[in-house]
N, CA, C and O of each residue as an XYZ file, in Angstrom:
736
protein
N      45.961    238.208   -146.281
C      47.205    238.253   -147.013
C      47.714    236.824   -147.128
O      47.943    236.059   -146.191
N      47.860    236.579   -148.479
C      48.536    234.928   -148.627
C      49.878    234.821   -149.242
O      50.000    235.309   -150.365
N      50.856    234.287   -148.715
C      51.977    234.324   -149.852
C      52.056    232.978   -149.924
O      51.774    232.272   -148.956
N      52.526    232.401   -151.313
C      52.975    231.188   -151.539
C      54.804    231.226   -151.653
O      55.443    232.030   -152.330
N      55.226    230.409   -151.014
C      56.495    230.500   -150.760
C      57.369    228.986   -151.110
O      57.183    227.895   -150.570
N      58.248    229.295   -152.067
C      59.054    227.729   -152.532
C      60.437    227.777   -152.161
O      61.094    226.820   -152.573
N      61.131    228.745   -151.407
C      62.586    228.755   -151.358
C      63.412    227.929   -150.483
O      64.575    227.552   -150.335
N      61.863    227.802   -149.808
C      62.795    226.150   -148.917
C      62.435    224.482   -149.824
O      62.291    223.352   -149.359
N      62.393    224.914   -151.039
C      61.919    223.887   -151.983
C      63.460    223.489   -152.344
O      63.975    224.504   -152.813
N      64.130    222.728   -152.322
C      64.961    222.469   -152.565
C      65.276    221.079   -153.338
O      65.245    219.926   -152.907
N      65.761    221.854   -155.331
C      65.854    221.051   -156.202
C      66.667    219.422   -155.512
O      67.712    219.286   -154.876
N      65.437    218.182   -156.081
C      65.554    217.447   -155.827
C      65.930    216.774   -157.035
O      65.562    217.370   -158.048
N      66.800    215.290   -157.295
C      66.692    214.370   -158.274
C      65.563    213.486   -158.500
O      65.010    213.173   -157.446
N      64.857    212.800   -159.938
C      64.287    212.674   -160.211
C      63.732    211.607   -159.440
O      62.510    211.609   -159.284
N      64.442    210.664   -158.911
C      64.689    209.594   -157.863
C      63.910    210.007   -156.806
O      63.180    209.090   -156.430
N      63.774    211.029   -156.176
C      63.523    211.462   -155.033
C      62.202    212.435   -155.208
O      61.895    212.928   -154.123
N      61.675    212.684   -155.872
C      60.645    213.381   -156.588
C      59.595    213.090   -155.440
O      59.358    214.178   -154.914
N      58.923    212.169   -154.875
C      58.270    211.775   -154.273
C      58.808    211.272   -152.913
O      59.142    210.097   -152.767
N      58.897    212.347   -151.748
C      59.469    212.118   -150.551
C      59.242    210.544   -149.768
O      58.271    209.862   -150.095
N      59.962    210.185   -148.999
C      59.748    209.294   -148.328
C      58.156    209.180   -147.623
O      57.426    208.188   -147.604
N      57.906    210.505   -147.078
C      56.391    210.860   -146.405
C      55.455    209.641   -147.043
O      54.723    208.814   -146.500
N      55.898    209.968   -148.842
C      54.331    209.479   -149.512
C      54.507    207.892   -149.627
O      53.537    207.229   -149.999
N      55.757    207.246   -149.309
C      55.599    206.013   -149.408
C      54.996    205.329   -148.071
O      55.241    205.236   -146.869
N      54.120    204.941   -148.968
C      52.563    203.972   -148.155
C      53.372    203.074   -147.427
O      53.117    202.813   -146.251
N      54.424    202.531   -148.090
C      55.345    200.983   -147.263
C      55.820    201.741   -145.446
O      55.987    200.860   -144.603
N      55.956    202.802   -145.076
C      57.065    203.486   -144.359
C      55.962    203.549   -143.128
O      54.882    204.076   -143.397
N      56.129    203.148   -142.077
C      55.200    202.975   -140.337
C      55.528    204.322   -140.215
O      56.114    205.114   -140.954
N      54.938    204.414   -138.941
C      54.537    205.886   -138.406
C      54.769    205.684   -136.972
O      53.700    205.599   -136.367
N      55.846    205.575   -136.194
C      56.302    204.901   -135.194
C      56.116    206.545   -133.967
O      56.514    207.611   -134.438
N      55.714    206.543   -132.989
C      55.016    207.369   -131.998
C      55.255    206.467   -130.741
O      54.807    205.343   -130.510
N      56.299    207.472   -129.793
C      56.337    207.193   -128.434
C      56.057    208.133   -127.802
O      56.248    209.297   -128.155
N      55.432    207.675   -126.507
C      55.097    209.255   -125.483
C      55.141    208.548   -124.138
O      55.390    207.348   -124.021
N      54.910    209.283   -123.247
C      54.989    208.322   -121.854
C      53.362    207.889   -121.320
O      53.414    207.380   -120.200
N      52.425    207.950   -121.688
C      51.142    207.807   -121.418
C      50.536    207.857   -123.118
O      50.970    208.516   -124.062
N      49.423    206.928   -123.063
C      48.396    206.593   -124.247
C      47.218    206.161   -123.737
O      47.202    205.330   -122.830
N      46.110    206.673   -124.260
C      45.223    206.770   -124.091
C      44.075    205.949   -125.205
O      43.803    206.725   -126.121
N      43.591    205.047   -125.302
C      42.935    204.597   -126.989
C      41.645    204.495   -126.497
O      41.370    203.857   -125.480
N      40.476    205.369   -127.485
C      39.394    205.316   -127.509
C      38.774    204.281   -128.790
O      38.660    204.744   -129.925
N      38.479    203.178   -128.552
C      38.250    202.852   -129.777
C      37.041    202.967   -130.454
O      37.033    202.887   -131.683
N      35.888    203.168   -129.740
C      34.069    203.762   -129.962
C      34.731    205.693   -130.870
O      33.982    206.239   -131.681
N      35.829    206.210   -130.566
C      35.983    207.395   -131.202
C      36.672    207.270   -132.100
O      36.372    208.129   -132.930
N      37.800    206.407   -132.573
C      38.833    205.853   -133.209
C      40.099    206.792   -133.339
O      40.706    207.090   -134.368
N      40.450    207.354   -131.454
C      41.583    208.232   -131.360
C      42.518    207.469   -130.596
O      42.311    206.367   -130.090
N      43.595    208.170   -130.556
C      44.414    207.743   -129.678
C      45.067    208.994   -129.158
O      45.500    209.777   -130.003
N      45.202    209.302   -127.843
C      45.968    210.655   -127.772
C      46.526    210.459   -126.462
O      46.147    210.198   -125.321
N      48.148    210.814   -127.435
C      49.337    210.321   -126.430
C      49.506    211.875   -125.410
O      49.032    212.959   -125.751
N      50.022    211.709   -124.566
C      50.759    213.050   -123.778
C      52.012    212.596   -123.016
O      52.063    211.506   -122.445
N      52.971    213.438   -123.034
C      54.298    213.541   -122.221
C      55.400    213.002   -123.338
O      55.471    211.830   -123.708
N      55.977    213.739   -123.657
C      57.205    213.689   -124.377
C      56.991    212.800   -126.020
O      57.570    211.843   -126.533
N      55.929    213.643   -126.422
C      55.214    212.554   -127.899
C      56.148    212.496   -129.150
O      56.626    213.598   -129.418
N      56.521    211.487   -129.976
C      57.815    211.920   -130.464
C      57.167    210.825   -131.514
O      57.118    209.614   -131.299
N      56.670    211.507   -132.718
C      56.558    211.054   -134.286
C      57.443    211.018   -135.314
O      57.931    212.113   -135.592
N      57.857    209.933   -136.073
C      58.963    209.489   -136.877
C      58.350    208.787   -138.225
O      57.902    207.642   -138.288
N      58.423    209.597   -139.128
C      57.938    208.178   -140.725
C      58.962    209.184   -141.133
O      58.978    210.408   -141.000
N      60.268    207.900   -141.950
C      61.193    208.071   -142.526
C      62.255    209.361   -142.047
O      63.151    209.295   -141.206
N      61.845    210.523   -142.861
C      62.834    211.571   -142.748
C      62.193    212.730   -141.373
O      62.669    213.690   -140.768
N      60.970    212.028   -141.351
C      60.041    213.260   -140.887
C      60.143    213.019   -139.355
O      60.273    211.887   -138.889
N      60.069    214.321   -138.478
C      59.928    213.729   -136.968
C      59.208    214.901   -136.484
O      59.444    215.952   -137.080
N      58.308    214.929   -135.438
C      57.517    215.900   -135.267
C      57.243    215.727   -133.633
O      56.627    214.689   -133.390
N      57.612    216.625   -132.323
C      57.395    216.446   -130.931
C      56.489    217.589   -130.724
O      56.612    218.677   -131.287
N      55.194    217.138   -129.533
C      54.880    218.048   -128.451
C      54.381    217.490   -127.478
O      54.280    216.265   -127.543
N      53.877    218.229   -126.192
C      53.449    217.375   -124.996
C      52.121    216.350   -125.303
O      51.984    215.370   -124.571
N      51.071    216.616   -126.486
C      50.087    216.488   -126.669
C      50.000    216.096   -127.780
O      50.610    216.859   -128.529
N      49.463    215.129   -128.390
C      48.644    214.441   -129.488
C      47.901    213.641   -129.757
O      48.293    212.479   -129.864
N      46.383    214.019   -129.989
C      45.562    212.440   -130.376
C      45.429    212.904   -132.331
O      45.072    213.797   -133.100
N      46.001    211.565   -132.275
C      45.668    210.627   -133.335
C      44.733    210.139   -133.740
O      44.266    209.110   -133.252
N      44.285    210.690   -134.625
C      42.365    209.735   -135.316
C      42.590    208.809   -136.262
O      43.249    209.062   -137.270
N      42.197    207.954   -136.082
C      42.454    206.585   -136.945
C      41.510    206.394   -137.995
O      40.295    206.307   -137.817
N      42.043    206.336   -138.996
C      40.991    205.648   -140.656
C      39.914    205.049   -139.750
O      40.169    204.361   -138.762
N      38.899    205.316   -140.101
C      37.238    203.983   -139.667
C      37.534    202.698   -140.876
O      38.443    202.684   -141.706
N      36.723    201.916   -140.715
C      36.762    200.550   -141.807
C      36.927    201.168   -143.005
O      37.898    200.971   -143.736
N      35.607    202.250   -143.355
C      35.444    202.632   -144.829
C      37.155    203.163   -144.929
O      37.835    202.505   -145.717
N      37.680    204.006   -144.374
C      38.886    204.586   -144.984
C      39.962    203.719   -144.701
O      40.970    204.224   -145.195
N      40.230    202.640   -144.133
C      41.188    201.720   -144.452
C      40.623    200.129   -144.310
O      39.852    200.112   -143.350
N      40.701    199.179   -144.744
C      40.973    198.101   -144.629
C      40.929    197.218   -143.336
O      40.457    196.106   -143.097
N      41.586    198.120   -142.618
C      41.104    197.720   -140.975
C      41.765    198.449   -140.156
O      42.977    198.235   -140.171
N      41.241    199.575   -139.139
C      41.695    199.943   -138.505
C      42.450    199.801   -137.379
O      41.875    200.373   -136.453
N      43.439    199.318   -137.044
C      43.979    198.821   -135.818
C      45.244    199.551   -135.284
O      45.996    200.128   -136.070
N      45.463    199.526   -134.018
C      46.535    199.931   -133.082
C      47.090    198.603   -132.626
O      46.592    197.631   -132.058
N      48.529    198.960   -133.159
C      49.684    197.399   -132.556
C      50.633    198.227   -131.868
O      51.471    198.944   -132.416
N      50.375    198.024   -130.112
C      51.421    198.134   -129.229
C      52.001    197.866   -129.437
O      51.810    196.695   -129.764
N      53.493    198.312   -129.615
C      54.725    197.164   -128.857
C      54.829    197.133   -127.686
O      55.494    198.119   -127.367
N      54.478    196.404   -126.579
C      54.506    196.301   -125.293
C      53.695    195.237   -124.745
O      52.466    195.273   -124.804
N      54.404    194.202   -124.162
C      53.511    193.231   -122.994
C      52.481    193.437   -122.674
O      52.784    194.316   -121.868
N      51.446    193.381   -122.605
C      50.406    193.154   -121.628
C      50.124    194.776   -121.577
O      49.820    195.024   -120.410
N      50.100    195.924   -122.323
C      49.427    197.272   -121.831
C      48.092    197.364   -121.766
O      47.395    196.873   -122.654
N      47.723    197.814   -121.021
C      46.383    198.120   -120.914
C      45.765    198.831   -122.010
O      46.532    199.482   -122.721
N      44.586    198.838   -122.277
C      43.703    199.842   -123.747
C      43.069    201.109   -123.105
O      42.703    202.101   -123.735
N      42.977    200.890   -121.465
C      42.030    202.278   -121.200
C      42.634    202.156   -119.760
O      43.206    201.166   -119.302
N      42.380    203.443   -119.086
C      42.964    203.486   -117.690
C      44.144    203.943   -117.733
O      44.571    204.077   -118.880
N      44.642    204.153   -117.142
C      46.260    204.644   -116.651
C      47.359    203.884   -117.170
O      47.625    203.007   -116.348
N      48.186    203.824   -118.259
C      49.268    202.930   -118.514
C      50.381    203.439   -117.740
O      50.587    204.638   -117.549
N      51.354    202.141   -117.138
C      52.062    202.882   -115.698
C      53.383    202.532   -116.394
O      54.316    202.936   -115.701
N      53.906    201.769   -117.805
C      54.387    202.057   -118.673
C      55.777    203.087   -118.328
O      55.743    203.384   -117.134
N      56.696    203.562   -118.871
C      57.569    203.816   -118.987
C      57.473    205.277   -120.493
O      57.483    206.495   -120.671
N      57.375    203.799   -121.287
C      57.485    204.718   -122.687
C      56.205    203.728   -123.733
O      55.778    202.698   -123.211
N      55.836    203.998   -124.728
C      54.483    203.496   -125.608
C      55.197    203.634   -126.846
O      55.884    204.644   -126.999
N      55.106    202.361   -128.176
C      55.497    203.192   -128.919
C      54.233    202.210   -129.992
O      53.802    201.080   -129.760
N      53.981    202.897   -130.869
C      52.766    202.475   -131.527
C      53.156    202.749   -133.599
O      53.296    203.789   -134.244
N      53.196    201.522   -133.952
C      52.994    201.488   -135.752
C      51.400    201.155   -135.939
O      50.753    200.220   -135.468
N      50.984    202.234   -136.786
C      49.766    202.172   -137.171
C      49.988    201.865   -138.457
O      48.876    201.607   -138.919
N      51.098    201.703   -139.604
C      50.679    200.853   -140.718
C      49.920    201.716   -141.680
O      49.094    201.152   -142.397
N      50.068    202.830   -141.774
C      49.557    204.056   -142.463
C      47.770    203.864   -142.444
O      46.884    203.886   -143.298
N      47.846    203.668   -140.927
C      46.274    203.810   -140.671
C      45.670    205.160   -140.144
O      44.487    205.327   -139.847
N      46.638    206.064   -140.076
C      46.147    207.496   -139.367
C      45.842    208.213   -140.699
O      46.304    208.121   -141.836
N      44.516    209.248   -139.895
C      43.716    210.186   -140.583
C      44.543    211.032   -140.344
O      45.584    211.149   -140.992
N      44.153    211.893   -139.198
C      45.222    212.760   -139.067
C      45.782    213.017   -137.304
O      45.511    212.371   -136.292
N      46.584    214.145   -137.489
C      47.314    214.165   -136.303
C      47.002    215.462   -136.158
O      46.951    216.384   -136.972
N      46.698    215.369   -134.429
C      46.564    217.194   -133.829
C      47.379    217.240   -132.409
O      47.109    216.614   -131.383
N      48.570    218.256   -132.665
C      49.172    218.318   -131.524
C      49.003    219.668   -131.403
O      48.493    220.524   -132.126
N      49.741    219.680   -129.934
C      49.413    221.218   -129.436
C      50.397    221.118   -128.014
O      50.694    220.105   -127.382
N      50.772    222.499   -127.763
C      51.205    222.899   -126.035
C      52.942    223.128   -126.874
O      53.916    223.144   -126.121
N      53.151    223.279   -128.301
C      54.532    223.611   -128.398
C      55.152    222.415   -129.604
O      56.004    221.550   -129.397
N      54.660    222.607   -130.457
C      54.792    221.754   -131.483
C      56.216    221.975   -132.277
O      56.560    223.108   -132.611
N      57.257    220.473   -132.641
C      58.048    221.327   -133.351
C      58.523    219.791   -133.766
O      58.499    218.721   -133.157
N      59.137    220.337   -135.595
C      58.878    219.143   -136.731
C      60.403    219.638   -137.217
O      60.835    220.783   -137.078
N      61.218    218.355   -137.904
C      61.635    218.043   -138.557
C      61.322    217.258   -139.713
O      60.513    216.329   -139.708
N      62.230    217.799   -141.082
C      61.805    217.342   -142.384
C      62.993    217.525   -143.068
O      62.952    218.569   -143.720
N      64.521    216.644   -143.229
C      65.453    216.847   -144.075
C      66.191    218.194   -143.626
O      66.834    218.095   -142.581
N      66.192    219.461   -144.274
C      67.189    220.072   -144.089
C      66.329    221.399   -143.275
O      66.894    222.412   -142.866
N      64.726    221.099   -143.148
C      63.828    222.102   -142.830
C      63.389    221.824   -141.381
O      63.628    220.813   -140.719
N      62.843    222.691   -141.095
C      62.395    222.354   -139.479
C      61.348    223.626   -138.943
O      61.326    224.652   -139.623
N      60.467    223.531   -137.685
C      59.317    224.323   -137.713
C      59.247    224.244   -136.384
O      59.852    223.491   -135.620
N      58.486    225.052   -136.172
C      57.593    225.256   -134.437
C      56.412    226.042   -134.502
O      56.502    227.179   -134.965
N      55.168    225.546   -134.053
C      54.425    226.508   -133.377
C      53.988    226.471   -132.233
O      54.676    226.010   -131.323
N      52.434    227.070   -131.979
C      51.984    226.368   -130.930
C      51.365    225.352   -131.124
O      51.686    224.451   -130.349
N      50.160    224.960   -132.251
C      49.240    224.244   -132.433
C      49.663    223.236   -133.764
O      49.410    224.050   -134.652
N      49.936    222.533   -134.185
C      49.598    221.759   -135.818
C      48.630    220.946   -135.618
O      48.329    220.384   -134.565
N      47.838    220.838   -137.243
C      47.648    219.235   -137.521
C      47.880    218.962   -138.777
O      47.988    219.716   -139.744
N      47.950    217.815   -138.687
C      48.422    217.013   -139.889
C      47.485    215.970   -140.560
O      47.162    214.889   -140.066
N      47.127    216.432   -141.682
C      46.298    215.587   -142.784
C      46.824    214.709   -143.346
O      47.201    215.010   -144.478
N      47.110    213.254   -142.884
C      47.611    212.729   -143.486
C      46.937    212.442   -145.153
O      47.699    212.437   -146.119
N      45.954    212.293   -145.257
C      45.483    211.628   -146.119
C      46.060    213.291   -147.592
O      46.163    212.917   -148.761
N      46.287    214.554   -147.345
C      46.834    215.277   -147.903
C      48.203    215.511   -147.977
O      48.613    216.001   -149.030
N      49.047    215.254   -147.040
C      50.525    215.390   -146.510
C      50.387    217.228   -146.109
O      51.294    217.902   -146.596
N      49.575    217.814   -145.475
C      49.858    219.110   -145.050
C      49.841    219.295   -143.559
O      48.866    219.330   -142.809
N      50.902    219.388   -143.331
C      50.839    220.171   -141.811
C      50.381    221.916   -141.856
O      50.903    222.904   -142.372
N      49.103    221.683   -141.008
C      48.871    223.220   -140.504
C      49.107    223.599   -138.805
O      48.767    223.199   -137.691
N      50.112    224.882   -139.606
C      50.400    225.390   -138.256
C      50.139    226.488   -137.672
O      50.318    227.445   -138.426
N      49.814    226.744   -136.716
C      48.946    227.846   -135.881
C      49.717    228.321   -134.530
O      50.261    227.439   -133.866
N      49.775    229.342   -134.197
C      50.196    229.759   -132.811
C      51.532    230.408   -133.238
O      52.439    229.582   -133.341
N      51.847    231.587   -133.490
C      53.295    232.302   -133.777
C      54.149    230.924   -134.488
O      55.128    230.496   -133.876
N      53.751    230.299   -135.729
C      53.706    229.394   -136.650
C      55.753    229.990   -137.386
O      55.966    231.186   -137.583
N      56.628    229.167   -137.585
C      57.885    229.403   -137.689
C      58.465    228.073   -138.893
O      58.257    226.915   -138.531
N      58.874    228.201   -139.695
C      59.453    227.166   -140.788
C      60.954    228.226   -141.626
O      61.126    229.255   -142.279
N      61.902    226.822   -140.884
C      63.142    227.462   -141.320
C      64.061    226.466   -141.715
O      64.176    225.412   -141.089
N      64.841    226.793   -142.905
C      65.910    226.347   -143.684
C      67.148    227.022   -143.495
O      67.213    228.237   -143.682
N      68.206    226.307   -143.116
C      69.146    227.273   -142.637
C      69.059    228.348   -142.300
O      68.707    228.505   -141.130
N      69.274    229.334   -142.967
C      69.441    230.772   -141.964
C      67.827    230.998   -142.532
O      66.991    231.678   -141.936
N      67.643    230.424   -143.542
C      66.003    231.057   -144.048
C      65.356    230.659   -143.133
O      65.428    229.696   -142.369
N      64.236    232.086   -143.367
C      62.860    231.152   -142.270
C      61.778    232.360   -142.829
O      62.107    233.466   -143.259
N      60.389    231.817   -142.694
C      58.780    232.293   -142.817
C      58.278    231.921   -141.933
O      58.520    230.891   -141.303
N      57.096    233.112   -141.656
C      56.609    233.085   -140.261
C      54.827    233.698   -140.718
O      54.550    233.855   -141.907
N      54.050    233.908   -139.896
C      52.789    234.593   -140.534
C      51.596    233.731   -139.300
O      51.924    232.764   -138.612
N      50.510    234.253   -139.292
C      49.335    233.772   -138.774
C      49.556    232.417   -138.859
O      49.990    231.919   -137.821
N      49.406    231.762   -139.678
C      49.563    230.259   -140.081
C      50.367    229.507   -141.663
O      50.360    230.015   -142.784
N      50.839    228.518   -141.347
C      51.886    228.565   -142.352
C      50.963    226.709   -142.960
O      50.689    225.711   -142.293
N      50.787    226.982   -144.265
C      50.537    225.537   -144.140
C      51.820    224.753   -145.039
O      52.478    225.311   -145.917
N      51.964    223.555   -144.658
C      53.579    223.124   -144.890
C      53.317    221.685   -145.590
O      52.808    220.694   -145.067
N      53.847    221.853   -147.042
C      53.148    220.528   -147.815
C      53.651    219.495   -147.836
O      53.591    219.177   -149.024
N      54.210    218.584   -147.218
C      55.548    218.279   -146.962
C      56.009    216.671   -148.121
O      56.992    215.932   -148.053
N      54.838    216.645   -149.059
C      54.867    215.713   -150.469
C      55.991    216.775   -151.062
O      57.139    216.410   -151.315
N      55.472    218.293   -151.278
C      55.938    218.706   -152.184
C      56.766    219.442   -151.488
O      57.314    220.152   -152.331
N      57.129    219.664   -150.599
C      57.976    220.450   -149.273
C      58.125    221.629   -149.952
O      59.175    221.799   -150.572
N      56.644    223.117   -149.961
C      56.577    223.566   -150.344
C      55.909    223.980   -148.716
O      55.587    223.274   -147.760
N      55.892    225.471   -148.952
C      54.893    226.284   -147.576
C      54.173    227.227   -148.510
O      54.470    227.614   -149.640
N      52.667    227.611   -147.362
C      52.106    228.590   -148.209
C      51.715    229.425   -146.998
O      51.091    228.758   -146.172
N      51.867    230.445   -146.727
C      51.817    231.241   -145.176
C      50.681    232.569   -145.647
O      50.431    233.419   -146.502
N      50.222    231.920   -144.243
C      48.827    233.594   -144.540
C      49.429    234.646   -143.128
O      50.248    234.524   -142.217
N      48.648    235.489   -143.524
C      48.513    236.837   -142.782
C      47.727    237.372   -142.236
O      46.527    237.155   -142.408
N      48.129    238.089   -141.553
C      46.607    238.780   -140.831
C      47.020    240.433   -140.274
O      48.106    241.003   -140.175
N      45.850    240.795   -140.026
C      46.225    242.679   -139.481
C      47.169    242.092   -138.354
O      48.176    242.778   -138.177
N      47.063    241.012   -137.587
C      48.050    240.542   -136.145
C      48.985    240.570   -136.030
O      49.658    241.107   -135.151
N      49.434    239.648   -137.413
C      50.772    239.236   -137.962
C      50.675    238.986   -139.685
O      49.938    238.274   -140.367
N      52.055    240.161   -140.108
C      51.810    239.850   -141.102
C      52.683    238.657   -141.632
O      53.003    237.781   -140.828
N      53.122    238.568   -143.054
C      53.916    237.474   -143.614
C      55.200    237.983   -143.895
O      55.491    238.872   -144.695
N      56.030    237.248   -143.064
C      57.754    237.884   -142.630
C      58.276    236.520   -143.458
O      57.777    235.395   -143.482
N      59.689    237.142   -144.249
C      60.128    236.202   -144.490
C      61.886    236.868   -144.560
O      62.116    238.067   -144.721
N      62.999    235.782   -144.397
C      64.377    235.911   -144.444
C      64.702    235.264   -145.441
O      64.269    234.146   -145.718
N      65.467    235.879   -146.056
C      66.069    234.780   -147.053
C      67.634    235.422   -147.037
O      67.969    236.564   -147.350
N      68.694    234.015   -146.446
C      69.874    234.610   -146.573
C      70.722    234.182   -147.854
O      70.916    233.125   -148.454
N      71.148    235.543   -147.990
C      71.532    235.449   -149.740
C      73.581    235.128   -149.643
O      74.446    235.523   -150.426
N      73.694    234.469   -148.642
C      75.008    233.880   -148.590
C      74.619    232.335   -148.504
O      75.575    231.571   -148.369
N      73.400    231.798   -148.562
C      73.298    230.125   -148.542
C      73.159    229.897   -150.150
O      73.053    228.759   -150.606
């Protein structure tokens, strides 16, 4: 069962047509209390209090590695600490990490309780990831996207967030629930 769903689409001006998300200029700023960088895998995966920010967008869970563009898909792949002297492997004893990749991420996979802000919308599941190179967050695990009193729910919700549009599937498990309050 698939529904495509636009009611948390909310008419934009022509100005704004193209969310902040898609501008290439805008860092991708990520703090957590531990980081981890593989660079032979080209991940990075933060844990403890992970907290993602480009522009409007913000997205937390205990867990996220980050896969980084290889040469072919960007220009040069690199990770710029902000921090003195951190270590690249081993235990960072660190405080807090916060990392601009410069729109060098592939994509993002969090998990253990995922939950996103986007403007006037907001979400939780258990599992997402995020394509950057598409702008879709997929979400998995009793998957939740709500606009004021509105909200859609279903097996998995995928959440477009260029076009801040959702498209939610179903299953015999769970089907595709949706609210729409007709006083907003």
């Amino acid at each position: 069962m698939l529904a495509q769903l636009a009611p948390f689409a909310v008419p934009v001006p022509a100005a704004k047509a193209a969310p902040q998300l898609a501008d290439n200029g805008l860092p991708v700023k990520i703090n957590a209390d531990d980081m981890e960088y593989d660079i032979d895998k080209n991940r990075v995966i933060f844990k403890g209090n992970v907290h993602v920010v480009r522009g409007e967008f913000n997205m937390t869970a205990p867990k996220m590695t980050i896969y980084i563009k290889t040469a072919k898909q960007a220009e040069k792949a690199e990770v710029n600490v902000n921090h003195d002297a951190i270590p690249l492997t081993g235990k960072v004893t660190t405080d807090k990490k916060t990392v601009d990749t410069q729109n060098k991420i592939d994509k993002i996979e969090a998990e253990n309780g995922v939950k996103f802000k986007y403007g006037t919308q907001s979400g939780h599941s258990h599992s997402a990831t995020y394509d950057a190179n598409k702008g879709i967050l997929t979400m998995k695990g009793d998957p939740v996207v709500q606009d004021g009193n509105n909200s859609i729910r279903g097996e998995t919700i995928l959440y477009y967030l260029y076009e801040r549009k959702s498209e939610v599937v179903g299953s015999h498990r769970r089907r595709v629930e949706a609210i729409f309050d007709s006083n907003q």
